[in-house]
N, CA, C, O and CB atoms as a CASP TS submission, in Angstrom:
PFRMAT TS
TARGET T0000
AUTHOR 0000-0000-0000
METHOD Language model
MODEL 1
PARENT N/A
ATOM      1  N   UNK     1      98.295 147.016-121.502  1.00  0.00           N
ATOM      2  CA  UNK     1      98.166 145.680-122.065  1.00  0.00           C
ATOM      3  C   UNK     1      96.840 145.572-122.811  1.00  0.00           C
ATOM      4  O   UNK     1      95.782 146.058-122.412  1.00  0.00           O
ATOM      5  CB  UNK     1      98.264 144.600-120.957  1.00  0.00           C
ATOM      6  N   UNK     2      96.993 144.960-123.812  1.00  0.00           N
ATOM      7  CA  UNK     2      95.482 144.841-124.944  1.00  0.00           C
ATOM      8  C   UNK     2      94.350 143.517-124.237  1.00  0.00           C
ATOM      9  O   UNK     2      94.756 142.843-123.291  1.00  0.00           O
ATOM     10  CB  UNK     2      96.159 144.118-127.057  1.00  0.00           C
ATOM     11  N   UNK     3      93.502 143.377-124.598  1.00  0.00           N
ATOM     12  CA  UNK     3      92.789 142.568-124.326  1.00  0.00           C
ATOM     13  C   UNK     3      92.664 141.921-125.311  1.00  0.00           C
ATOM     14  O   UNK     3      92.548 142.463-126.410  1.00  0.00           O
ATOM     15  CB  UNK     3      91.885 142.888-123.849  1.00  0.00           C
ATOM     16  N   UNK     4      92.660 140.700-125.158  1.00  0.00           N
ATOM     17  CA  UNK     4      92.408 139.316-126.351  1.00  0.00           C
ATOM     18  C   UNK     4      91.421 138.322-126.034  1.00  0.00           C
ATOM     19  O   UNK     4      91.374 137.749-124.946  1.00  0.00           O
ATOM     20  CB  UNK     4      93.744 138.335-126.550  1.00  0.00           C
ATOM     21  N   UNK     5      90.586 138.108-127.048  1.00  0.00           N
ATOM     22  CA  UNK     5      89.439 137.185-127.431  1.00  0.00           C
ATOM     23  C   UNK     5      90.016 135.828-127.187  1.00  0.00           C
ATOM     24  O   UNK     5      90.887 135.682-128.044  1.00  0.00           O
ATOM     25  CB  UNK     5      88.910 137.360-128.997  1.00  0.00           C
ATOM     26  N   UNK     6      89.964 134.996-126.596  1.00  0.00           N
ATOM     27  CA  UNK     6      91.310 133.786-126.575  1.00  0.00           C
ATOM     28  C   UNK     6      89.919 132.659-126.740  1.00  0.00           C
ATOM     29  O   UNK     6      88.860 132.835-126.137  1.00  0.00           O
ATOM     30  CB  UNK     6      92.697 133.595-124.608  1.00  0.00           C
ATOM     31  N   UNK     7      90.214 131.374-127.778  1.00  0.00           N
ATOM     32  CA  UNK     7      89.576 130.107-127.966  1.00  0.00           C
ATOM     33  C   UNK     7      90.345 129.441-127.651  1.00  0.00           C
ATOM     34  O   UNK     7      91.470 129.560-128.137  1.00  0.00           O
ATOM     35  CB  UNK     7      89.104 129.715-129.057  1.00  0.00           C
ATOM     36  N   UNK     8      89.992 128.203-126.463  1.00  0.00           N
ATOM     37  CA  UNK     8      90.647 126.663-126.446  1.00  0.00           C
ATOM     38  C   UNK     8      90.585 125.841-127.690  1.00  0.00           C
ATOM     39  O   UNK     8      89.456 125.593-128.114  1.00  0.00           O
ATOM     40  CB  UNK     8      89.927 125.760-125.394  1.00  0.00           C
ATOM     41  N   UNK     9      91.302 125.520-128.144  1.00  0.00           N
ATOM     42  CA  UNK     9      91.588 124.534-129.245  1.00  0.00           C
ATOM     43  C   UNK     9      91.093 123.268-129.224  1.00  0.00           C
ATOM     44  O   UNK     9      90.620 122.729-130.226  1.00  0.00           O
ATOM     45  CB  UNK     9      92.841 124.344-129.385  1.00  0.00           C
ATOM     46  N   UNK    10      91.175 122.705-128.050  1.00  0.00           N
ATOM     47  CA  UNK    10      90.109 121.334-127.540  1.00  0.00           C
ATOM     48  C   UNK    10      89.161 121.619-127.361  1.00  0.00           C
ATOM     49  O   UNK    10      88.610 121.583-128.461  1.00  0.00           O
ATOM     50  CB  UNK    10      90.243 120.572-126.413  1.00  0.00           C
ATOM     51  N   UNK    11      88.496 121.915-126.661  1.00  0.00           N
ATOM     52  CA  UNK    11      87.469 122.502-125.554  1.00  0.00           C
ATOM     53  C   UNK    11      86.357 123.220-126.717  1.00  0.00           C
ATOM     54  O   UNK    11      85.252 122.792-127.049  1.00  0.00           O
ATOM     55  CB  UNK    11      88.347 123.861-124.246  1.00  0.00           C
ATOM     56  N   UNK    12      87.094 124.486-127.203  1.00  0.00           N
ATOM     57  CA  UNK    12      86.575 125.271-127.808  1.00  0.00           C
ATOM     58  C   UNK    12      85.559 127.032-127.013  1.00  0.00           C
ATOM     59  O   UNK    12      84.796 127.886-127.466  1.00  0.00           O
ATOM     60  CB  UNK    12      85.843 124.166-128.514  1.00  0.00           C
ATOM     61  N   UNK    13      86.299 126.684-125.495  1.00  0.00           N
ATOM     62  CA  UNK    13      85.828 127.646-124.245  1.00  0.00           C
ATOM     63  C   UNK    13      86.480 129.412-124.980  1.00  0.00           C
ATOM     64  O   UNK    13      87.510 129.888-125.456  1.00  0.00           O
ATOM     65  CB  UNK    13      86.908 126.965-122.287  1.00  0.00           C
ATOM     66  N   UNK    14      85.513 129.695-124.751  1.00  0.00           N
ATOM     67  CA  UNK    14      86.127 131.242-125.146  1.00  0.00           C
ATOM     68  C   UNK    14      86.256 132.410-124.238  1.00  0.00           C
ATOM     69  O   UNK    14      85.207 132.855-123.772  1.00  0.00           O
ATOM     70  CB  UNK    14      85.319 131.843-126.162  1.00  0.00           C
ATOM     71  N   UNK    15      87.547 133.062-123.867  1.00  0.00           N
ATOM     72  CA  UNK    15      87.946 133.750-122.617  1.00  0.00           C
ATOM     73  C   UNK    15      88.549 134.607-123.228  1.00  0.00           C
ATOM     74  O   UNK    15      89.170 134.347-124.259  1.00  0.00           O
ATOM     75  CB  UNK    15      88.714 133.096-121.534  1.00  0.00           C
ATOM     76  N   UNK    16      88.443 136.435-122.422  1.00  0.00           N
ATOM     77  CA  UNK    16      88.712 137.599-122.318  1.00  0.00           C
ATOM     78  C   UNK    16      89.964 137.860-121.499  1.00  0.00           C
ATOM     79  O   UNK    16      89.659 138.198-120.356  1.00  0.00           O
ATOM     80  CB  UNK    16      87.648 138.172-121.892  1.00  0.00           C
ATOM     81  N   UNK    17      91.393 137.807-121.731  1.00  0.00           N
ATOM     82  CA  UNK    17      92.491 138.187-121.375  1.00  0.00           C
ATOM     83  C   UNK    17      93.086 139.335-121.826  1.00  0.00           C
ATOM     84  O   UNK    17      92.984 139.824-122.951  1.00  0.00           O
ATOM     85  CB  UNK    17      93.131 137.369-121.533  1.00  0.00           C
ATOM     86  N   UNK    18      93.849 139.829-120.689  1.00  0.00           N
ATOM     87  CA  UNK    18      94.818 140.963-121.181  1.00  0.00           C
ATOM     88  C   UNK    18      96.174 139.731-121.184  1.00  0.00           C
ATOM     89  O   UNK    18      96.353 138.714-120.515  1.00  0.00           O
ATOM     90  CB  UNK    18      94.991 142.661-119.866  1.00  0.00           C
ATOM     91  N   UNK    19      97.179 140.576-122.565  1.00  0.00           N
ATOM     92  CA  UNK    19      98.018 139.980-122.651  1.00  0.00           C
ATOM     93  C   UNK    19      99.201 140.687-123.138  1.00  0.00           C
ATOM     94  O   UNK    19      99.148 141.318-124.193  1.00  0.00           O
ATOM     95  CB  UNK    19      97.649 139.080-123.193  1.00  0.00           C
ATOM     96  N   UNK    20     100.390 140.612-122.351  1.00  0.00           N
ATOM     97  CA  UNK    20     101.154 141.267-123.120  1.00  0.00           C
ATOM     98  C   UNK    20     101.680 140.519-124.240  1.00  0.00           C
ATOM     99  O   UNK    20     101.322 139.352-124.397  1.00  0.00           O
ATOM    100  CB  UNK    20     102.065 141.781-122.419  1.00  0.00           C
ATOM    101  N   UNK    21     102.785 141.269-125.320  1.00  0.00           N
ATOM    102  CA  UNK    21     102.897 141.069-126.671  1.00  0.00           C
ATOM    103  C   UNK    21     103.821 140.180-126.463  1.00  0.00           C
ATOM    104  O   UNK    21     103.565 139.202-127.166  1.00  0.00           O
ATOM    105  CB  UNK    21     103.186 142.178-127.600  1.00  0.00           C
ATOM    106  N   UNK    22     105.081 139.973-125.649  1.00  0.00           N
ATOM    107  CA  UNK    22     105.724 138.818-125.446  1.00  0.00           C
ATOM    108  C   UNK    22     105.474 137.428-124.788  1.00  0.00           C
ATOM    109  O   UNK    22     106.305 136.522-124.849  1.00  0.00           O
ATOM    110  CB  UNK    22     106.504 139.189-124.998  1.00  0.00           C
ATOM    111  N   UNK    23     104.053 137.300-124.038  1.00  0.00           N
ATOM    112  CA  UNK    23     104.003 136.893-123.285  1.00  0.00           C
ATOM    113  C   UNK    23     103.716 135.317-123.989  1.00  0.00           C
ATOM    114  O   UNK    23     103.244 135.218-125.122  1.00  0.00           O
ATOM    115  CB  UNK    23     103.271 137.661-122.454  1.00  0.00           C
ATOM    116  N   UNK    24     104.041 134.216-123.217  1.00  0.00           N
ATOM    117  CA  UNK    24     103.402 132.837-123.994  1.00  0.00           C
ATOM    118  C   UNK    24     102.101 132.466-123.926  1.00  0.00           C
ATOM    119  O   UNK    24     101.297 132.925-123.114  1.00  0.00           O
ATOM    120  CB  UNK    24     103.965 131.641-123.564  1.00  0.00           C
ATOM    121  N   UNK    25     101.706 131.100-125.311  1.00  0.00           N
ATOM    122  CA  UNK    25     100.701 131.272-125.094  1.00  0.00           C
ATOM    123  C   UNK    25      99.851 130.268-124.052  1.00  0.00           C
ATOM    124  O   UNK    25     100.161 129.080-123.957  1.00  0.00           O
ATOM    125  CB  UNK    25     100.358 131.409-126.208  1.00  0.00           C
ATOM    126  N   UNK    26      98.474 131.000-123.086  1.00  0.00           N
ATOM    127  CA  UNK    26      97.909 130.985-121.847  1.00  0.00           C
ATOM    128  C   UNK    26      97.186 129.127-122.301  1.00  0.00           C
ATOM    129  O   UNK    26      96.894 128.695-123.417  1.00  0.00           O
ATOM    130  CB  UNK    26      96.633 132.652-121.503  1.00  0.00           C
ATOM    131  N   UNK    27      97.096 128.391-120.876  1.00  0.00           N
ATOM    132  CA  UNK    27      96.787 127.538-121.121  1.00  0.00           C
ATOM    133  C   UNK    27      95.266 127.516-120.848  1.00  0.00           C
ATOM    134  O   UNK    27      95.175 128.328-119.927  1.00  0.00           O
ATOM    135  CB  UNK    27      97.572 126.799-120.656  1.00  0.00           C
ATOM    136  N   UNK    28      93.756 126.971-121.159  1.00  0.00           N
ATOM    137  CA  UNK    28      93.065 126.741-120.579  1.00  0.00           C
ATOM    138  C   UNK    28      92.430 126.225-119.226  1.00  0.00           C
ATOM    139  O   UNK    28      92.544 125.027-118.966  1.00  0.00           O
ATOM    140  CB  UNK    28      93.023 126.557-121.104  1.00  0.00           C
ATOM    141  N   UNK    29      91.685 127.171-118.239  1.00  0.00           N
ATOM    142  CA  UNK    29      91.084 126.729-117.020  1.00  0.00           C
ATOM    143  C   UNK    29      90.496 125.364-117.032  1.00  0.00           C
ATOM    144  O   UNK    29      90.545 124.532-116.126  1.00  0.00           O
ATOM    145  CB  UNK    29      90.089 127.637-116.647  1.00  0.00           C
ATOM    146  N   UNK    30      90.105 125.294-117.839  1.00  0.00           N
ATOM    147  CA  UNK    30      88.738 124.109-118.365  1.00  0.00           C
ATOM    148  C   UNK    30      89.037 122.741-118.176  1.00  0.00           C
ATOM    149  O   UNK    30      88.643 121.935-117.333  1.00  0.00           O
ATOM    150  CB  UNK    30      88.351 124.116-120.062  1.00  0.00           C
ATOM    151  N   UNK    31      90.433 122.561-119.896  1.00  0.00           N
ATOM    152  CA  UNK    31      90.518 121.242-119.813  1.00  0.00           C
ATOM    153  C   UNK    31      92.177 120.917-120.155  1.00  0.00           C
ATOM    154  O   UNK    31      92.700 119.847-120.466  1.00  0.00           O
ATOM    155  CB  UNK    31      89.390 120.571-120.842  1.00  0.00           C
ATOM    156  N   UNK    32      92.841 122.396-119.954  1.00  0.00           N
ATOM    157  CA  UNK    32      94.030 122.260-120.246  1.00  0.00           C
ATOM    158  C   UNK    32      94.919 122.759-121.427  1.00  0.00           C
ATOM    159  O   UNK    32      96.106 123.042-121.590  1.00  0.00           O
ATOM    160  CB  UNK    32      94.046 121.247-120.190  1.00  0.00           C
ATOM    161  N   UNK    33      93.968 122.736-122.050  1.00  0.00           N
ATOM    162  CA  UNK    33      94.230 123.083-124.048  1.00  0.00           C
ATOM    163  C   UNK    33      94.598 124.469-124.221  1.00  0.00           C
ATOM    164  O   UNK    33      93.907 125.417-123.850  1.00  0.00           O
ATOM    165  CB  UNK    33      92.602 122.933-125.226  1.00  0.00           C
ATOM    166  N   UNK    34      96.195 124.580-125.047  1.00  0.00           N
ATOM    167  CA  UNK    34      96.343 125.646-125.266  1.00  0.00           C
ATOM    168  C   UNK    34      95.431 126.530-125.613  1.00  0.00           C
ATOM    169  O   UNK    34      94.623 125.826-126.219  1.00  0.00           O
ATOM    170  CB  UNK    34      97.023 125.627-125.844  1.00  0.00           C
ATOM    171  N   UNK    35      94.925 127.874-125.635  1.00  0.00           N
ATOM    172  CA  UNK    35      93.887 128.850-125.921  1.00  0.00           C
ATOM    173  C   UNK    35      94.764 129.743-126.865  1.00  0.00           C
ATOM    174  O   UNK    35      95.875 130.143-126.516  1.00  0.00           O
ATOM    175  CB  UNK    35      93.211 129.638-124.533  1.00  0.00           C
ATOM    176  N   UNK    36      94.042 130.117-128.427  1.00  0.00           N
ATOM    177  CA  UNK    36      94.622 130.804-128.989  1.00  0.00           C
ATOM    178  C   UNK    36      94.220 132.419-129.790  1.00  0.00           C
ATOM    179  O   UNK    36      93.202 132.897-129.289  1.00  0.00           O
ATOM    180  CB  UNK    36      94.960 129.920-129.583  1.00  0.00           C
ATOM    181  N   UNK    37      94.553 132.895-130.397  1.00  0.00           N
ATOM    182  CA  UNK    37      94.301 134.358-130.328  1.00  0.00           C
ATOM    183  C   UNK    37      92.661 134.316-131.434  1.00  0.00           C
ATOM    184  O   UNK    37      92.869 133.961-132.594  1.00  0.00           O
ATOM    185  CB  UNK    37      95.984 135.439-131.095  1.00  0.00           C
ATOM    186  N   UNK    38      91.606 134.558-131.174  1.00  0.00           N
ATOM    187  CA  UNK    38      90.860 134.862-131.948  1.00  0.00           C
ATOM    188  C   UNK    38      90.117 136.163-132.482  1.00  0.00           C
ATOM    189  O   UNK    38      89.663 137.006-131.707  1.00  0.00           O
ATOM    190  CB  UNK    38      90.346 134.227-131.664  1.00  0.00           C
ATOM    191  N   UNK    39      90.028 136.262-133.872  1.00  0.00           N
ATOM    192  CA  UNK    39      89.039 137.837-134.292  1.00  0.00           C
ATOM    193  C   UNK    39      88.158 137.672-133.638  1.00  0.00           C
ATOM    194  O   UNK    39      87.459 136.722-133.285  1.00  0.00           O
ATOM    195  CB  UNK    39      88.394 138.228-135.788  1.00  0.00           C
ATOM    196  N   UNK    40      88.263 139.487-133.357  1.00  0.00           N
ATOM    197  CA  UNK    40      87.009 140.171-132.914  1.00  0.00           C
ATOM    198  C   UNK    40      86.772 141.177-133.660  1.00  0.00           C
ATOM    199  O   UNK    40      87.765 141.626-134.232  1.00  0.00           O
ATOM    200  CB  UNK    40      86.981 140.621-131.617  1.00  0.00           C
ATOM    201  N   UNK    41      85.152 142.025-133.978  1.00  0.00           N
ATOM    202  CA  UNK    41      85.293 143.037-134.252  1.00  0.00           C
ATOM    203  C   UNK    41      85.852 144.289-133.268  1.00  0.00           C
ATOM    204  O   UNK    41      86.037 144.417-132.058  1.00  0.00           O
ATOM    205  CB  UNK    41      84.290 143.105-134.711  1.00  0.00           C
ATOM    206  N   UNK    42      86.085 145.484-134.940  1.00  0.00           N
ATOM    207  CA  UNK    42      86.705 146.475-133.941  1.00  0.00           C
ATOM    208  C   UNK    42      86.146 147.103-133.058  1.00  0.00           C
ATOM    209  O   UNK    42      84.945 147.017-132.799  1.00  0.00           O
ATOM    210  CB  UNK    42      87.216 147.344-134.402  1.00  0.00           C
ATOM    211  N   UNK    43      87.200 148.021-132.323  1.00  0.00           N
ATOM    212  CA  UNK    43      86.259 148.806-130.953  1.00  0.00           C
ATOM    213  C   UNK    43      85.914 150.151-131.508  1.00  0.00           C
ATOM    214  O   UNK    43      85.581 150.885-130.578  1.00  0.00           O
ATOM    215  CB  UNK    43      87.240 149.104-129.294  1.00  0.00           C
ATOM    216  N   UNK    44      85.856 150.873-132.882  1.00  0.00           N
ATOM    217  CA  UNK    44      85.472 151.500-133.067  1.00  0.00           C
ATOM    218  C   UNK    44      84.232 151.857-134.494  1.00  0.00           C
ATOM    219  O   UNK    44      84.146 151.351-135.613  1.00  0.00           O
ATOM    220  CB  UNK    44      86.407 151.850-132.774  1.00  0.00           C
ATOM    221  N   UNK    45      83.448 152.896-133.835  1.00  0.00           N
ATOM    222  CA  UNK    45      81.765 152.651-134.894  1.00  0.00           C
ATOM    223  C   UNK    45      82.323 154.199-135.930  1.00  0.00           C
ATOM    224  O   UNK    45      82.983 155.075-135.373  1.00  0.00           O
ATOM    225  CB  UNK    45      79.403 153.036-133.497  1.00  0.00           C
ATOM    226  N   UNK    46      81.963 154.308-137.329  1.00  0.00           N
ATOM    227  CA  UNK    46      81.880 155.286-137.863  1.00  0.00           C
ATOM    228  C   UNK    46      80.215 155.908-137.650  1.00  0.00           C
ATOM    229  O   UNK    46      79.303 155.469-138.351  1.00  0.00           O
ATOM    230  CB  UNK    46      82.419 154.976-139.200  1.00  0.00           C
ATOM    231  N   UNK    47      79.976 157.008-136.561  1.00  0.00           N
ATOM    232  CA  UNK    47      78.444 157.273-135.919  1.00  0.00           C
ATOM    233  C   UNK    47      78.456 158.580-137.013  1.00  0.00           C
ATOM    234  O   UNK    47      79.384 159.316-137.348  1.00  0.00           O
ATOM    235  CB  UNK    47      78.225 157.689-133.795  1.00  0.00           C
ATOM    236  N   UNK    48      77.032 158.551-137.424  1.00  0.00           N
ATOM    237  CA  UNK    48      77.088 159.883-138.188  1.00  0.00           C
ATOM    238  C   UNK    48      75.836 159.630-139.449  1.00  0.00           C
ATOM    239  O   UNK    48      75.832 158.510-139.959  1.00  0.00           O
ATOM    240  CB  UNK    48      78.888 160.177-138.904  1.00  0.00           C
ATOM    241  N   UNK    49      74.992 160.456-139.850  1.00  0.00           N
ATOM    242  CA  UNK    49      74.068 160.462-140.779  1.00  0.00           C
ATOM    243  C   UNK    49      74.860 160.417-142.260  1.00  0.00           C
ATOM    244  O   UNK    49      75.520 161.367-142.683  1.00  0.00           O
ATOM    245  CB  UNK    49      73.145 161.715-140.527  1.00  0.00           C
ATOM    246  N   UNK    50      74.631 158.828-143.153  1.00  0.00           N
ATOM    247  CA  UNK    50      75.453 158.691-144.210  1.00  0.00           C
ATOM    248  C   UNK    50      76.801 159.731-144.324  1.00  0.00           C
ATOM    249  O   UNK    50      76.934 160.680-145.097  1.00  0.00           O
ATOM    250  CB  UNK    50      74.541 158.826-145.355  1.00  0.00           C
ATOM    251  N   UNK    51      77.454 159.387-143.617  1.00  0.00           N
ATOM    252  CA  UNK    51      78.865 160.039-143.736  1.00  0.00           C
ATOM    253  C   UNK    51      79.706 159.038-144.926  1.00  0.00           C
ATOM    254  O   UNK    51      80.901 159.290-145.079  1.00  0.00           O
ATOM    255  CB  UNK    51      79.732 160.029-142.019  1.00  0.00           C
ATOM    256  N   UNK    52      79.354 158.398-145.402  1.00  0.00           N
ATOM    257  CA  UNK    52      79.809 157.901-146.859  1.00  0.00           C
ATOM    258  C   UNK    52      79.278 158.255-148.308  1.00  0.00           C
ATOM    259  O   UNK    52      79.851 158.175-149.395  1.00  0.00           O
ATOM    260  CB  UNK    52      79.634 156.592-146.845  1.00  0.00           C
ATOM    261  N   UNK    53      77.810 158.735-147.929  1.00  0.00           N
ATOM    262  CA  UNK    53      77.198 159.398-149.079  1.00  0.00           C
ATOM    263  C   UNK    53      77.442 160.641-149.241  1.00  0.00           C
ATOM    264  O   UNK    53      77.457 161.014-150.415  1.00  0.00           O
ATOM    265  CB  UNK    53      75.950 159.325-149.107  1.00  0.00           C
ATOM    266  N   UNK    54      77.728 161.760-148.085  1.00  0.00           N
ATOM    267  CA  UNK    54      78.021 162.747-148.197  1.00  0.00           C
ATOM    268  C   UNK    54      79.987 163.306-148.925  1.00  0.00           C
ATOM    269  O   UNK    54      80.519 164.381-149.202  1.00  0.00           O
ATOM    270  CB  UNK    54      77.507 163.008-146.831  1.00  0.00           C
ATOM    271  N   UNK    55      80.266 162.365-148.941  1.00  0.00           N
ATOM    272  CA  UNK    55      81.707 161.977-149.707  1.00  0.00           C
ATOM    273  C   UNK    55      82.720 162.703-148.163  1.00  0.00           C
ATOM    274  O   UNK    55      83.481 163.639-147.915  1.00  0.00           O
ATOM    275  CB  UNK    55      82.002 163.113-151.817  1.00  0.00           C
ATOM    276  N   UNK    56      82.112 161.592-147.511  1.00  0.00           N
ATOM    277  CA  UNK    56      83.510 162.112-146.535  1.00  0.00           C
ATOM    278  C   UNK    56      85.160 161.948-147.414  1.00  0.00           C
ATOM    279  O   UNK    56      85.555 161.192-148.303  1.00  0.00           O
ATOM    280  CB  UNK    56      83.585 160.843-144.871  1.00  0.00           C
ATOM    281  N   UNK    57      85.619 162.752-146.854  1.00  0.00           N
ATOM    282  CA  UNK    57      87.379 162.968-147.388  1.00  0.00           C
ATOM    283  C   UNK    57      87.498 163.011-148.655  1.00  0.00           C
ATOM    284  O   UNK    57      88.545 162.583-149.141  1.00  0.00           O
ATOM    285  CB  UNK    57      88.460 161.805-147.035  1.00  0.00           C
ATOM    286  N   UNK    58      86.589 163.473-149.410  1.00  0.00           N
ATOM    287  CA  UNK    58      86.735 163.670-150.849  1.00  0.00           C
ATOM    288  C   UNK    58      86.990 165.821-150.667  1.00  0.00           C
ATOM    289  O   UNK    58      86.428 166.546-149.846  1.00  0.00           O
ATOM    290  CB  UNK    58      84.856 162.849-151.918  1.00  0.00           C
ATOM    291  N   UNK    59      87.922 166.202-151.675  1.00  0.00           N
ATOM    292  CA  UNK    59      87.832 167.426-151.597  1.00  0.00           C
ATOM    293  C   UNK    59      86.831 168.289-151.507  1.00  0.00           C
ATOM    294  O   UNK    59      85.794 167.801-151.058  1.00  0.00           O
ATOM    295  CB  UNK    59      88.296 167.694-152.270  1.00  0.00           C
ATOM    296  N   UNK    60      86.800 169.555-151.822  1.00  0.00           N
ATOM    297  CA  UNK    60      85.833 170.215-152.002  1.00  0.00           C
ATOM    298  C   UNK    60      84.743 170.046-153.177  1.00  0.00           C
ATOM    299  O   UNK    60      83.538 169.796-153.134  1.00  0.00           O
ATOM    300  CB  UNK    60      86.343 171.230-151.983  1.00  0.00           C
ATOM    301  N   UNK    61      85.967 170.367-154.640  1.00  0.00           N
ATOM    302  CA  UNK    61      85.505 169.887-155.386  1.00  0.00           C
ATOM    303  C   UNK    61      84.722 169.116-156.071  1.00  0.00           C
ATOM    304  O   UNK    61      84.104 169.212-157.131  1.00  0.00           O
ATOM    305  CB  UNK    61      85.811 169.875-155.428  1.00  0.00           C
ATOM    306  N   UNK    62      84.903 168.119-155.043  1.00  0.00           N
ATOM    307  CA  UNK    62      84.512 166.499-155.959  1.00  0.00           C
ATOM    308  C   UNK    62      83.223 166.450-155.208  1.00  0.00           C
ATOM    309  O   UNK    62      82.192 165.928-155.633  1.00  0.00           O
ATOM    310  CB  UNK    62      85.722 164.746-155.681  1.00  0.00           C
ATOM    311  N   UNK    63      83.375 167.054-154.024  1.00  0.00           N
ATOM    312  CA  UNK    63      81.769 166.733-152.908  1.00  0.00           C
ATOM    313  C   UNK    63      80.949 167.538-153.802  1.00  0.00           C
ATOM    314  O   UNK    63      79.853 167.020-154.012  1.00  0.00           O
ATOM    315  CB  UNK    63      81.656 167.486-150.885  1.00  0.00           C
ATOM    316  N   UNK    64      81.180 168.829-154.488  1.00  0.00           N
ATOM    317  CA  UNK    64      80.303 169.465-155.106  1.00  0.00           C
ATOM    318  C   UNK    64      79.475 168.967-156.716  1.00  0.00           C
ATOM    319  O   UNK    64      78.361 169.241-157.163  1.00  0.00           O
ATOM    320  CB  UNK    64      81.027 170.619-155.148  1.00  0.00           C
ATOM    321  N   UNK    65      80.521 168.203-157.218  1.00  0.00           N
ATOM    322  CA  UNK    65      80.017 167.634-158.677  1.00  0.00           C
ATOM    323  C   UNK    65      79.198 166.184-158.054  1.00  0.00           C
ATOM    324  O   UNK    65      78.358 165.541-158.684  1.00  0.00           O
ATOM    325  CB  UNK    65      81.613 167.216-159.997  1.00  0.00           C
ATOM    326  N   UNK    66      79.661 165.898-156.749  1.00  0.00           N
ATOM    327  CA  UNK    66      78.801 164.230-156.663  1.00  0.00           C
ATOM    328  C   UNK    66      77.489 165.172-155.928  1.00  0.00           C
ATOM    329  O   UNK    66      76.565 164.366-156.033  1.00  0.00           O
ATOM    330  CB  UNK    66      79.784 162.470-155.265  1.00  0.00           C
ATOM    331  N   UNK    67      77.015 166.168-155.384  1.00  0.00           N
ATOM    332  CA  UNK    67      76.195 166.469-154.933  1.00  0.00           C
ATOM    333  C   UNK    67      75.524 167.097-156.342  1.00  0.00           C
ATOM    334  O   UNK    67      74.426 167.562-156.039  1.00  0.00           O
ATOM    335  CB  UNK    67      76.504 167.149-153.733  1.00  0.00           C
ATOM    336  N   UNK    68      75.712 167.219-157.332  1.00  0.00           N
ATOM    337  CA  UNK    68      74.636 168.120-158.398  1.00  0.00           C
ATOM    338  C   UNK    68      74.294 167.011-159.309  1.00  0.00           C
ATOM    339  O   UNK    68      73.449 167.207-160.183  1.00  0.00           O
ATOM    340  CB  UNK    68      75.375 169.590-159.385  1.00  0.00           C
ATOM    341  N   UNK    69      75.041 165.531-159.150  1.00  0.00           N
ATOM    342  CA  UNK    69      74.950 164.743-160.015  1.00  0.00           C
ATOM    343  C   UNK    69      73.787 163.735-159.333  1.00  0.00           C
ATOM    344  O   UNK    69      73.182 162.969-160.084  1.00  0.00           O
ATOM    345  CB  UNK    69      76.349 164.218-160.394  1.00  0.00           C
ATOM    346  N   UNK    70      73.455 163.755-157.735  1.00  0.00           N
ATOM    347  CA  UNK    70      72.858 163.259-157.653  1.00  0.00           C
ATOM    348  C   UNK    70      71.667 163.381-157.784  1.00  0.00           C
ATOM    349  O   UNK    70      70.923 162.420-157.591  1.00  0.00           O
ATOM    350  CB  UNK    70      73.132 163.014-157.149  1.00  0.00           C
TER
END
């Protein structure tokens, strides 16, 4: 089951649920108010010394002409 960022709609209380994908939606502890699905960032970091300057996923090729051009 995923975990979801959940906001009360009244209230505005913000709570950490697992939820399954069918499941309805959870009411608030607080004050009653439906709670609904809110963004979060993702759970994953791109870690790595400029791995965008170095032309990740660009061919061979192309890493070699952006490296002589710079």
């Amino acid at each position: 089951m995923p975990i979801y960022d959940l906001v009360c709609e009244e209230c505005g209380d913000k709570v950490e649920m697992f939820l399954k994908l069918n499941e309805k939606e959870p009411v608030c502890d607080k004050c009653g108010g439906t709670l609904k699905k809110a963004m979060s960032a993702p759970a994953f970091v791109l870690k790595g010394h400029n791995w965008y300057k170095d032309g990740y996923g660009l061919h061979d090729d192309r890493k070699k002409e952006g490296k002589n051009n710079a």
